[in-house]
N, C-alpha and C positions, 0 to 999 in steps of 0.2 A: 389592215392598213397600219402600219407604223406610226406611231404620236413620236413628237420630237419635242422635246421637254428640253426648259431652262431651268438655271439654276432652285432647287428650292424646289422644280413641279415633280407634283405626284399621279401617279398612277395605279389604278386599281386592278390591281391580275385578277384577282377572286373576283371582281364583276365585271370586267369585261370578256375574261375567259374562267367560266366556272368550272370547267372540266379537267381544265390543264393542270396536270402534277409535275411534267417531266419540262423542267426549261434550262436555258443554257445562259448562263451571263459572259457575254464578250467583250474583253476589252483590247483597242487597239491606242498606238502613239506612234509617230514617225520622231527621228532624230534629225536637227538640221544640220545640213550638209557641212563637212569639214570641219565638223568636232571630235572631238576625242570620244570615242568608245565608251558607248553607255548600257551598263546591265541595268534594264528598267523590271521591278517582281511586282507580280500582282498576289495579295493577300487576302484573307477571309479571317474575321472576327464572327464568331455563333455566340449570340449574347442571351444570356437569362435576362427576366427581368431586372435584377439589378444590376444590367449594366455592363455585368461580367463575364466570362467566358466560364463555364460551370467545372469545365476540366482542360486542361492543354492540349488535349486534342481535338479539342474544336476552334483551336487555330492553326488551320489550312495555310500552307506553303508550300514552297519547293522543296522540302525535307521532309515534309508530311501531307502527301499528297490527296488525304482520304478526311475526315472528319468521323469521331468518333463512333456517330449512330450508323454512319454507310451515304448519308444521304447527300452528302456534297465531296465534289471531285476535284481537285484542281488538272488541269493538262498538260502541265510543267511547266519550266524557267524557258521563254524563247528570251535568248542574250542579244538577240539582231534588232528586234523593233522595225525590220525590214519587212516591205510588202503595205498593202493596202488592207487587206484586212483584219481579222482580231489576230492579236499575236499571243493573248493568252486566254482560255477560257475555262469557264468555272460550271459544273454542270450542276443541278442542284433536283433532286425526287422532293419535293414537298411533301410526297405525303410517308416518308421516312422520318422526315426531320423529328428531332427529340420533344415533345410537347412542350421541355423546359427552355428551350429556344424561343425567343420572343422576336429576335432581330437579328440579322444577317447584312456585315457591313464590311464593301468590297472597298478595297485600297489598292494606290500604286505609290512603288517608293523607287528611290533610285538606290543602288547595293552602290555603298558605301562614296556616296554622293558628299556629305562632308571632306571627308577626306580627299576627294580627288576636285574638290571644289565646284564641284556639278550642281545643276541644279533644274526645275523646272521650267527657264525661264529659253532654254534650248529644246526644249519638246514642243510638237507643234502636230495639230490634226489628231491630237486625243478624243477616245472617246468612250461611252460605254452602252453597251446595248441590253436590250431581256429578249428573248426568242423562245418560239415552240423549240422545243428538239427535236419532237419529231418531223414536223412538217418546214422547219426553217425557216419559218415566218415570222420577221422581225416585230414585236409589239410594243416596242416604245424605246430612245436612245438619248442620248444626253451628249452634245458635243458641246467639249470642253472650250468655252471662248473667252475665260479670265485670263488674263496677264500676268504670271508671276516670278519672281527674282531670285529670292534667296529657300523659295522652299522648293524639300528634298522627299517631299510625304505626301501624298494626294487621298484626301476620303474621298471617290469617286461617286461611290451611291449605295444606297441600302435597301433592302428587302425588309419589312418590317409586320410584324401582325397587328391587328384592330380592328374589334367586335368579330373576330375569331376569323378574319380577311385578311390576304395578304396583299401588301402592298408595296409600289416602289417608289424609292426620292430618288432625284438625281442632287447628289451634296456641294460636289466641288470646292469643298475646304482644302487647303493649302496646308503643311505644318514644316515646318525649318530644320525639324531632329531626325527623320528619316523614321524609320518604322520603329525606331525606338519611342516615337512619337504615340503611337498607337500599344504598344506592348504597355509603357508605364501607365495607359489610360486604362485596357482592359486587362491585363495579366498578372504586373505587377504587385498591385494591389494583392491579389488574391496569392503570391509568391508572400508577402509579409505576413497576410494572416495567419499561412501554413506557418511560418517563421517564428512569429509568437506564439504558437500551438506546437509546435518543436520544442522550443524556448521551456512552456507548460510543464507538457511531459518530460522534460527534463529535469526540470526543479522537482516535480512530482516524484522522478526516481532519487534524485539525490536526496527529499530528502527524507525516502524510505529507507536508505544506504544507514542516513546519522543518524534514525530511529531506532534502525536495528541493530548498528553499535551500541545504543544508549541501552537498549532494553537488553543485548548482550550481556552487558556490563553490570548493568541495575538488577535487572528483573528476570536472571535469566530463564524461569521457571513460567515466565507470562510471553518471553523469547520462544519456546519449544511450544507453547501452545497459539501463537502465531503462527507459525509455521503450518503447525495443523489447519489453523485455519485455511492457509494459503490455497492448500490443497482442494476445498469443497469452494473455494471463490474461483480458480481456474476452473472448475467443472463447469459454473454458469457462466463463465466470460467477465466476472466481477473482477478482476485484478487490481484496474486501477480504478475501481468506484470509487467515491468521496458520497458517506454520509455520515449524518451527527446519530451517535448511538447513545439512549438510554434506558438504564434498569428498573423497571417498576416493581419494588417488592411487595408482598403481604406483610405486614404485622401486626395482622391479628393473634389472638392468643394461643391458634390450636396449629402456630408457624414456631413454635419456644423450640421444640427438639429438633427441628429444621438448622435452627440460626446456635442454640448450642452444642450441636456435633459440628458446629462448621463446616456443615454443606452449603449452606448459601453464601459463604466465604470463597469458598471456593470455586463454587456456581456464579459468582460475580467474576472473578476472578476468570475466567471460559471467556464472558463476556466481555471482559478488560481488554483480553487479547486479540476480539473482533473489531473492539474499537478501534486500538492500533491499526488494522488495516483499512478501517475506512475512514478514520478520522485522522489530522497530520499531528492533533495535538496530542494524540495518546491516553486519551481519556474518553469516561463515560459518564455521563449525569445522573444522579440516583434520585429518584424519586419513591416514597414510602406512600401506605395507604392502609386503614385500619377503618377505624369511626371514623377520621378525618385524614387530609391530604397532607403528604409533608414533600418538599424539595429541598433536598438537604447537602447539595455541591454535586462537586464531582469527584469522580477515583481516580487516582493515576498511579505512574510508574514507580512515584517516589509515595503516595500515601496508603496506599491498596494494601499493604500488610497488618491485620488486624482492624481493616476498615470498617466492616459489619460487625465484629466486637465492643469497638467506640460506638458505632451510630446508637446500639442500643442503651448503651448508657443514656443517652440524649433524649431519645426514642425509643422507651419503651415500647412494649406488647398491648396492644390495647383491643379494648371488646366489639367488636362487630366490624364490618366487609361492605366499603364502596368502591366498586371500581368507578363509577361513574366520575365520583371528586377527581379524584385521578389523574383521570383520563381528561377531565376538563383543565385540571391544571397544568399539563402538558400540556397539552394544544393551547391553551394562555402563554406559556412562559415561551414555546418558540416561533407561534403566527401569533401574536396578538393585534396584528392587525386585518387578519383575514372576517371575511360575513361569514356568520353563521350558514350553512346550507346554501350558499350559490356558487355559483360558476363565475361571476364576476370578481374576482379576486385579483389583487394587484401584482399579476404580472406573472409567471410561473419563476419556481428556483431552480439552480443549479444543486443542490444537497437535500436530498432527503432526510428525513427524520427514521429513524428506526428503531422500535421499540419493544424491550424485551421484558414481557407484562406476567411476571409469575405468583401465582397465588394457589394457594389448597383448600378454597372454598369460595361456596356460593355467594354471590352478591349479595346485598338486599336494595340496590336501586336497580332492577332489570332496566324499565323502563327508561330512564335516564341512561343506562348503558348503552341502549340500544342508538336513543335520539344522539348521542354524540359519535358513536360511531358513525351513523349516516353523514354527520354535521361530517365530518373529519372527510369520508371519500372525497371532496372537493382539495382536500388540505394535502401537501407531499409528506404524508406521515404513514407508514404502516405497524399496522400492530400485530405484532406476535405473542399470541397466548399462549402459556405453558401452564399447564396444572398438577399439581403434585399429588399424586395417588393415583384410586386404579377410578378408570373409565373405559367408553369402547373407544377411545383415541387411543389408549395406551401402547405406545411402540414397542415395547417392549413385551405386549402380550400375544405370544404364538402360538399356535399348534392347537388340539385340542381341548388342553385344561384353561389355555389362555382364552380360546373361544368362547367356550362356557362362563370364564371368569369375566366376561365383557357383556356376555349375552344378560347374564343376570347384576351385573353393578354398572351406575350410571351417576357416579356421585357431579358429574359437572355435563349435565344434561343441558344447563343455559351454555355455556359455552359450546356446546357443539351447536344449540341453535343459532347462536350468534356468528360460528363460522359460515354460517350459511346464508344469514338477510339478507333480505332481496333488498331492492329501493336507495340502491348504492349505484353512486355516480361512477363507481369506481371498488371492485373489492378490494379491500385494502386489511384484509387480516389474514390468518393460518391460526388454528391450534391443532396441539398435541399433550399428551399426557405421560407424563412416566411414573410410575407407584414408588420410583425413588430415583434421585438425579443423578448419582451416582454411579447407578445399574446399567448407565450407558458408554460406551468408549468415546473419546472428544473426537474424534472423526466423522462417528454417527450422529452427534449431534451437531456439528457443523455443519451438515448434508441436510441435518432436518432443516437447522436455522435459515438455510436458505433453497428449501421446497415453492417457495408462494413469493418471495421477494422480490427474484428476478424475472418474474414476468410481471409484477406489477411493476416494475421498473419502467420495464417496457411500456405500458399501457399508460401509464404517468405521461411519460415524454410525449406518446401519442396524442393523447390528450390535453397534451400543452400543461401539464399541474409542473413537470419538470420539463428543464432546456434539455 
C-alpha cells in the first residue's frame, strides 16, 4: 500500500521492506497550459558523510547518466513534462551503492530558468515517488502542494541512511539559482579544495625550481648529489614527501679518524642533499652525542663547507656512548609536547621527523635506549641507524669471506636487537652497517636510506601519527 507523505514525512524502506534492494525513484510535473516551453532535469547528488559528493561522478545527470559505483541510473532528459506519469526516473541497487554514500538527494531544476525568466511557480501536479522495481509497487510519494514564485531549483526528496537503515524524506525546498544552487552546495566546495591542493603542489614545485637554481649556483656538488637522491625517492613514490631531516653524530673518541679524514664531512654532506628534497628549507639539524647530548643548529647550503671541522673545535671528542640522551633530546627539541608512551597525543602532523643516527659503538644506556624508542613509536619520528665498522648488517659484506667475516664479528649486536623490539606502537627504525662510509656509491646508499621509511610512512598516516 502506498504512504502518501507531506512535506518533511519520513519513511522507512529498510523496515517496511527489508528485502528490497532494487527500487526506482519517479519523478513527474505537468506544465501549465500556454507557456513557453519548459526543459524541466531531474538530478542526483550521492553524498559522504560530510555532506559532499566524494567524486564527480556521483553526480547523476543528463550527461552522466550512471553513478560512479554502478548503483544508480538516471533515464534521461524528457524535455516534454507531457503525460501523466513519471517523465524522469532514477533507478537505484542499494545494495551496490558505495559504503561511503551516506545520502542520496533527488532534485528538479528548470535548464536555464533564470534566463528565460521561468520559474516554479508555472509547474503544477509535481511529484515524487519510491517503488519496487521489480513488482511496480508504489511505497510511499510526496505530492508537491507549496506555492512557489521565483524559484528555479526543487530538492524534491532524499534517501538517507540511519543506524545502517535506509530511509526516505520527502523535502520540498525551493532554491532561486537553479542547479547551480545545489552544485555550489555539494561540488563546489570540493572543486576549491582540489584548487588549493593545485595551488599546493604548485608552489611545492616552484619552489623546488628556485632551490635547485640556488644549490646550482651555490652548492653545486650537494646539486649532483640530489639528484642522486632524486632517483631512490622516485623508486618509493617519495617525490614530493616533506620531512624535517636530522644528523645524529657520535663523538666519542674512537670517531677522531672518522671526523679527520673527512668522512663525516662528507657523510653529512649525502645527508645535506636528502634534506633538500624533503625539507623546502634546505637544511639539516645536527645533533652530537658522547658522554652527553649536544644540539648544535643546523647545515645548510651557504654553511656546510667545513661544518664538522668548526663543530669540533666547539665540541670536541669526548669519552663514553649514549644514545639514549640523544635520542631524548631530539624527541624534546621537535614534539615537546607529545606524552610519553600514549596514543593520545595532540593531533597527528603533516611532516615527519627523520633521523639519521650514526655511531661506531656500543651504548652504555641500552636500557634507556630501548624505553625511548618504544616512547617515540607513538611520535612521527623515524630512526635510521647506521654503524660504522664490520657487523652481520654490513652491506657491504658479500660472498664467502664476507659470510664468514659476519658469521664470526658482531661488534653492534645491541643494534641489531634493537632493529627488531617488539612492543612498538609502530616500527619506527632500520639499521645497517658499513666497515667504511665511503665503500659505498651514493646511489646505494640512497636506496639503503630509504628501505624501512616508506612503509613506515605508510603505517604512520594509517595510524593517524601523520595526515
Amino acid at each position: 500500500m502506498e504512504i502518501e507523505l507531506s512535506k518533511g514525512g519520513r519513511f522507512n524502506l529498510s523496515q517496511e521492506a527489508p528485502n528490497l534492494k532494487k527500487v526506482a525513484i519517479g519523478l513527474g510535473w505537468q506544465v501549465n497550459q500556454g507557456g513557453q516551453a519548459y526543459d524541466i532535469d531531474a538530478s542526483v547528488f550521492m553524498l559522504g558523510a560530510d555532506g559532499k559528493i566524494p567524486d564527480e561522478k556521483y553526480f547523476v545527470f543528463y550527461n552522466n547518466l550512471r553513478s560512479l559505483d554502478g548503483s544508480l541510473e538516471h533515464s534521461g532528459d524528457n524535455r516534454t513534462g507531457e503525460g501523466n506519469g513519471d517523465d524522469e526516473t532514477i533507478y537505484v541497487d542499494l545494495a551496490k551503492v558505495n559504503p561511503a554514500i551516506q545520502e542520496i538527494v533527488f532534485v528538479v531544476t528548470i535548464h536555464q530558468g533564470q534566463e528565460k525568466n521561468q520559474n516554479f511557480s508555472q509547474i503544477k501536479n509535481a511529484f515524487i515517488k519510491i517503488y519496487n522495481r521489480e513488482s511496480n509497487n508504489s511505497l510511499a510519494r510526496y505530492n508537491l502542494r507549496e506555492a512557489f514564485s521565483q524559484e528555479t531549483a526543487l530538492e524534491f526528496g532524499r534517501l538517507y541512511k540511519k543506524d545502517n537503515q535506509w530511509r526516505f524524506q520527502a523535502v520540498g525546498e525551493g532554491y532561486s539559482s537553479g542547479l547551480q544552487s545545489f552544485v555550489d552546495k555539494y561540488i563546489v566546495e570540493t572543486k576549491q579544495e582540489q584548487k588549493k591542493e593545485d595551488e599546493k603542489e604548485n608552489y611545492k614545485t616552484q619552489a623546488k625550481i628556485a632551490l635547485d637554481k640556488k644549490l646550482e649556483q651555490q652548492a653545486p656538488h650537494i646539486f649532483n648529489l640530489a639528484k642522486t637522491a632524486d632517483i631512490s625517492l622516485q623508486k618509493v613514490n617519495l617525490t614530493n614527501h616533506q620531512a624535517k631531516v636530522a644528523l645524529c653524530l657520535d663523538i666519542s673518541g674512537s670517531m677522531g679518524s672518522l671526523y679527520s679524514s673527512g668522512k663525516i664531512q662528507r657523510f653529512a654532506e649525502k645527508i645535506l642533499a636528502l634534506g633538500c628534497r624533503f625539507d623546502d628549507n634546505a637544511s639539516i639539524d645536527i645533533f652530537l652525542f658522547g658522554a652527553k647530548a649536544h644540539h648544535v643548529g643546523e647545515m645548510t647550503i651557504e654553511n656546510f663547507q667545513s661544518f664538522i671541522q668548526n663543530l669540533l673545535k666547539q665540541y670536541p671528542l669526548e669519552g663514553g656512548t649514549y644514545y639514549g640522551q640523544a635520542m631524548n633530546m631530539i624527541r624534546n627539541f621537535y614534539f615537546p609536547n607529545f606524552k610519553k608512551s600514549s596514543q593520545n597525543n595532540p593531533g597527528s602532523l603533516n611532516k615527519p621527523v627523520y633521523v639519521m643516527f650514526v655511531t661506531d659503538g656500543a651504548t652504555s644506556d641500552e636500557s634507556q635506549t630501548q624505553q625511548y624508542l618504544k616512547e617515540s613509536s607513538y611520535e612521527p619520528i623515524f630512526w635510521q641507524f647506521m654503524a660504522i665498522g664490520k657487523s652481520r648488517k654490513d652491506v657491504k659484506s658479500k660472498g664467502i669471506l664476507g659470510w664468514f667475516s659476519q658469521a664470526i664479528t658482531s661488534d653492534f649486536s645491541f643494534l641489531e636487537r634493537l632493529d627488531e623490539i617488539s612492543d612498538r606502537y609502530l616500527d619506527n627504525s632500520d639499521f645497517f652497517s658499513l666497515e667504511d662510509p665511503e665503500n659505498i656509491a651514493d646511489r646505494e646508499l640512497y636506496d639503503l636510506l630509504m628501505t624501512e621509511y616508506p612503509n613506515w610512512v605508510k603505517l604512520a598516516k594509517a595510524k593517524n601519527i601523520l595526515q
